[in-house]
C-alpha positions as CSV (number, residue, x, y, z in Angstrom):
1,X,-13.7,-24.3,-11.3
2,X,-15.6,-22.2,-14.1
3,X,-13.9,-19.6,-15.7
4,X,-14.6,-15.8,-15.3
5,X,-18.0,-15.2,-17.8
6,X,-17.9,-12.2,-19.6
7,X,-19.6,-9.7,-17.5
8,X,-17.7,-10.9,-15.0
9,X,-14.4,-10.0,-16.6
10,X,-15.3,-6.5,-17.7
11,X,-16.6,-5.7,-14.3
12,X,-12.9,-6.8,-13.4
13,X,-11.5,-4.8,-15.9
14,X,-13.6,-1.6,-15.2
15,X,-12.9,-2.3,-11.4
16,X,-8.9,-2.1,-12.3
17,X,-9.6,0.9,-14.4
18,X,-11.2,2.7,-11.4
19,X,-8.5,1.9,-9.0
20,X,-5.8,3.3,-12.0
21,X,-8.4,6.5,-12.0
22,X,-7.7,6.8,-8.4
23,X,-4.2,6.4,-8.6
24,X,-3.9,9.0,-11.2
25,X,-5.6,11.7,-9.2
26,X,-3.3,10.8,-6.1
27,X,-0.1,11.3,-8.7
28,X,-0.8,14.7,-10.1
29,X,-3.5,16.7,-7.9
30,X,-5.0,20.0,-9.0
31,X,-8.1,19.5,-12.1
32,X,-6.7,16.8,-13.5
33,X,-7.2,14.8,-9.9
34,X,-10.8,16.2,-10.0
35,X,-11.5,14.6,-13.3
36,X,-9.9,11.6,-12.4
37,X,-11.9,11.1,-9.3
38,X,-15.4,12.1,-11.0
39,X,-14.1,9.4,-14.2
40,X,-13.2,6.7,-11.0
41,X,-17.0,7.5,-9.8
42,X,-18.6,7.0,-13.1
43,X,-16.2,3.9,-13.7
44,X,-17.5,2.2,-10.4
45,X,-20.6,2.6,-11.4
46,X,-20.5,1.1,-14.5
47,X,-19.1,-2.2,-12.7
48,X,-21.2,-2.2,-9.8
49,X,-24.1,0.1,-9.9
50,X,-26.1,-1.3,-12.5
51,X,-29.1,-3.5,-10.8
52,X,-29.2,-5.5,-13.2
53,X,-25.9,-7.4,-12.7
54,X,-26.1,-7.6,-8.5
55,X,-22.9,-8.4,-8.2
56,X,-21.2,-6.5,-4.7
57,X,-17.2,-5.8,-5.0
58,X,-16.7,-8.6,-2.2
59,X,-18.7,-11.2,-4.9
60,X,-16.4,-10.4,-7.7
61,X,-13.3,-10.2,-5.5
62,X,-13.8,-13.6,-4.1
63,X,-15.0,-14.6,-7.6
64,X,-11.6,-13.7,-9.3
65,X,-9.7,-14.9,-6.0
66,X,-11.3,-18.5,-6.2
67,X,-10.1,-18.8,-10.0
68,X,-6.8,-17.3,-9.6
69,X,-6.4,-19.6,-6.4
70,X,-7.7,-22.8,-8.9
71,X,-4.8,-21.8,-11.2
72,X,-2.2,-21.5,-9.1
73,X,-3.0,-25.0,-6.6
74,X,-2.7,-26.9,-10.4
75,X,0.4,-25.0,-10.4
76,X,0.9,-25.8,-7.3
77,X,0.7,-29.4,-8.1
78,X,2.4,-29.7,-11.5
79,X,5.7,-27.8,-9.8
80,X,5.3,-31.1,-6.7
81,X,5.2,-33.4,-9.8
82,X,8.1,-32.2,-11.3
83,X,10.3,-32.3,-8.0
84,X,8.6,-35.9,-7.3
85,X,7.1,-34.2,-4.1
86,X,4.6,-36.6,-3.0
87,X,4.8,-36.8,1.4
88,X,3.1,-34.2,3.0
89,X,5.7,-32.8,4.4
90,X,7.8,-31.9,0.8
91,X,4.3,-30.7,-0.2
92,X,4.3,-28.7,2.1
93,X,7.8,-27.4,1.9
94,X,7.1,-27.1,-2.1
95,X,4.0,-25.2,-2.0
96,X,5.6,-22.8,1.3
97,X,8.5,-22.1,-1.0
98,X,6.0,-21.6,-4.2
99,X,3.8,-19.1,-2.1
100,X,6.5,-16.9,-0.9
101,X,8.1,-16.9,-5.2
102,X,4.5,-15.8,-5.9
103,X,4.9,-12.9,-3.2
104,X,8.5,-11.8,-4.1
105,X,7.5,-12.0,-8.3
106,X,4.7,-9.2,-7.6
107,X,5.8,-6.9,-4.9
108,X,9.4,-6.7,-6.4
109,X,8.5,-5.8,-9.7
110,X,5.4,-3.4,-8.1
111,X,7.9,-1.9,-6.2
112,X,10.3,-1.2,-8.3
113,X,7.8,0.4,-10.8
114,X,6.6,2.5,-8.0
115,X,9.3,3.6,-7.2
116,X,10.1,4.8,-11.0
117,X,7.3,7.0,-10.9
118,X,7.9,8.3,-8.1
119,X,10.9,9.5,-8.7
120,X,10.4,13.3,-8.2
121,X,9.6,15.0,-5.6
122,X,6.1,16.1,-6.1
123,X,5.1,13.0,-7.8
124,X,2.7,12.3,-5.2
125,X,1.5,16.0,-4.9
126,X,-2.2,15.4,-3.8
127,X,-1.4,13.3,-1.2
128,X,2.0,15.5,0.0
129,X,-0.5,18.2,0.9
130,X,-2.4,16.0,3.1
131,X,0.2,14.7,5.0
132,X,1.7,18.1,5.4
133,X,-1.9,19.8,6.5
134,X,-2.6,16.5,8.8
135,X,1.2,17.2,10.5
136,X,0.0,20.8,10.6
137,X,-3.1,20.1,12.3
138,X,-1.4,18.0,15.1
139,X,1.6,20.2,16.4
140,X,-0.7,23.0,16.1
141,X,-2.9,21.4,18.8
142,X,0.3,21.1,20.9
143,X,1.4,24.7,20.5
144,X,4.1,24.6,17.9
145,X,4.5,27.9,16.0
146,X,4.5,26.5,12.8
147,X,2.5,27.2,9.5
148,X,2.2,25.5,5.8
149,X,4.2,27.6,3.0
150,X,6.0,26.8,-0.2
151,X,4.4,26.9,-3.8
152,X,3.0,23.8,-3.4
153,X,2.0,23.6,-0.1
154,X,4.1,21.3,1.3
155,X,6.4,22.9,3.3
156,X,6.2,23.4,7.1
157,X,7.7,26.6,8.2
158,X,9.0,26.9,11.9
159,X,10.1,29.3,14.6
160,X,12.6,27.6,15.8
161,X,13.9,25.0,13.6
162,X,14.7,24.3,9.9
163,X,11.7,24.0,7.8
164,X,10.5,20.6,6.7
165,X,9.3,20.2,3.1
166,X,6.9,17.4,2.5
167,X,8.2,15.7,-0.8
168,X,7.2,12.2,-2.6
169,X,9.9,10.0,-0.4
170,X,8.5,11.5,2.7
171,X,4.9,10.2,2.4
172,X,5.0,6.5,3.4
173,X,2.9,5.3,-0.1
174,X,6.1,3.2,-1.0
175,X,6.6,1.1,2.7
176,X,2.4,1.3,2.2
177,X,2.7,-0.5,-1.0
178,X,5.0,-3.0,0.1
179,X,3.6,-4.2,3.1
180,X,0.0,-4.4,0.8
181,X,1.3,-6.4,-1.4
182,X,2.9,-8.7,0.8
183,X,-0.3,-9.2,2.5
184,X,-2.6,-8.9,-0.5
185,X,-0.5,-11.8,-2.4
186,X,-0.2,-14.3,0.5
187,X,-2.2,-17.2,-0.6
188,X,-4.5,-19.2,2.0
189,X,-5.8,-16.3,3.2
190,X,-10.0,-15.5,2.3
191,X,-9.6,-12.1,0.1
192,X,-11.5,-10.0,2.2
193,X,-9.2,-10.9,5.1
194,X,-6.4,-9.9,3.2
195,X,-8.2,-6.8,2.1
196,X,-9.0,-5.6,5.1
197,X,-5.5,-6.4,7.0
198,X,-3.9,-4.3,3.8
199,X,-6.5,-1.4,5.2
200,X,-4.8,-1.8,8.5
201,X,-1.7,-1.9,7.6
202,X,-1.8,1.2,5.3
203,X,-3.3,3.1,8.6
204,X,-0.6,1.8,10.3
205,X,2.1,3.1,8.3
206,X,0.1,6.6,7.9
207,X,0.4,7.3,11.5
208,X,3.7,5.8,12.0
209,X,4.8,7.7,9.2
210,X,3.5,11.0,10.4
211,X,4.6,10.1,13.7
212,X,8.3,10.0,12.6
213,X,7.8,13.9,10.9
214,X,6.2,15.1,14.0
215,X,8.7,14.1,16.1
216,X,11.1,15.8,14.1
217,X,10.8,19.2,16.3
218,X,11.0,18.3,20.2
219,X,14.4,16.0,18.5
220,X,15.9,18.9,17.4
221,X,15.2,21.1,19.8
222,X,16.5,18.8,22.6
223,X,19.5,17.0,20.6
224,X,20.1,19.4,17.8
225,X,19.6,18.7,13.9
226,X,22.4,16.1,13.4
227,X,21.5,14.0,16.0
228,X,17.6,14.1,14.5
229,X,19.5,13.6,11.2
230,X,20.6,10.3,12.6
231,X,17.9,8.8,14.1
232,X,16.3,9.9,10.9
233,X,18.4,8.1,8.6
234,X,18.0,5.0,10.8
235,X,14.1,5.2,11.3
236,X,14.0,5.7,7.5
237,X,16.4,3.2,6.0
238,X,17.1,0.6,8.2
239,X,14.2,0.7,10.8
240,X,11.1,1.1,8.0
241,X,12.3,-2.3,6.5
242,X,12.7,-4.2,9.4
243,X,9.3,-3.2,10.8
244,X,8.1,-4.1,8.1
245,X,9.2,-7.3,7.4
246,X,8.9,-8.4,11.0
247,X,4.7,-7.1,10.5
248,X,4.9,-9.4,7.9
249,X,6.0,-12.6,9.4
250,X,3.7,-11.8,12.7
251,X,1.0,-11.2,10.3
252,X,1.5,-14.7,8.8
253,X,2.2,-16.4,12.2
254,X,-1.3,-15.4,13.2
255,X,-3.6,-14.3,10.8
256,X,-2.2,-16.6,7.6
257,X,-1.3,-19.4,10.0
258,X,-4.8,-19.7,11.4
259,X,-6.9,-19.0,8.1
């Protein structure tokens, strides 16, 4: 397998920059998001709008994919010759184990970082105020009295009930990340599968996210705040991480099993 050429790596590298870009503006909002999203623009461009290189994202991704996946089968292979794994079957189990190590060593540590800078509650500030304008939107359309407020927009004022602020933990972009990851990292999979179940997995958690704020109000109004708080803490702590993990290992049943 031949290496990345040069262009080829700093249309990677620009690529990651972009992506950065765009992570940036989510982070802090307001003008520096603006300039981060017009830099993000101008960044694509440079990697994939000049005519002269015709090279699509989906080329390069399945480029880099096809060396990284080189790297890692003669990995792959030297860790079977060091355990004297030579039947099928403890190649298999060796290169099973070796694929879910590769998982676990990027999501953990992507995790945890994300989690770092995310730490307060208006980390994610940009993206706060669209959740708490798309929640908004939807129990206005079923005749909530409710309306945004708070200095940064983020908090959803009620009639009836407590208001609900919108803060970093509350937007899904962590349980989003994770499952990604997982998906992204799982090897024997073509990248643009794995791209595109990451897409529909990050839509899933959106609305299953924003699902679990909306149904904050008819929960209290019918069982009172602490037994919301409850369910809450369940949905949130314990239910998230088993959803996710049991997407996961259907996703690799199916989808990674047949690829």
């Amino acid at each position: 397998m031949q290496s990345l050429n040069r262009r080829e790596q700093m249309q990677a590298i620009l690529a990651v920059i972009g992506l950065l870009l765009v992570g940036f503006a989510l982070f802090y909002g307001g003008s520096a998001a603006t300039v981060a999203l017009i830099s993000a623009v101008g960044t694509f461009w440079l990697a994939f709008g000049n005519p002269s290189t015709a090279t699509t994202p989906q080329a390069l991704l399945e480029r880099v994919s096809n060396v990284v996946a080189h790297e890692l089968d003669r990995a792959e292979s030297w860790l079977c010759a060091q355990v004297g794994a030579e039947k099928k079957g403890d190649r298999t189990i060796v290169g099973v184990a070796f694929n879910f190590m590769l998982v676990m060593a990027v999501v953990l540590p992507a995790d945890l970082l994300f989690q770092h800078m995310t730490r307060g509650e208006n980390s994610l500030l940009l993206y706060q105020k669209f959740l708490t304008w798309f929640v908004w939107v939807i129990e206005s359309a079923f005749g909530i009295e409710v309306t945004i407020g708070g200095s940064n927009g983020t908090l959803l004022r009620y009639e009836e009930i407590i208001d609900l602020e919108i803060v970093s933990t509350c937007t899904g972009l962590h349980e989003t990340l994770f499952l990604g990851l997982l998906i992204l990292c799982f090897r024997g999979v073509k990248p643009l599968v794995r791209v595109r179940w990451a897409a529909y997995a990050a839509m899933f958690i959106f609305f299953e996210n924003a699902l679990r704020i909306i149904t904050a109000y008819p929960l209290i109004m019918k069982y009172g705040f602490a037994t919301w708080d409850k369910v809450h803490y369940f949905w949130w702590q314990t239910g998230q991480y088993a959803l996710i993990m049991a997407l996961f290992v259907l996703w690799v049943l199916t989808i990674g099993g047949r690829s």
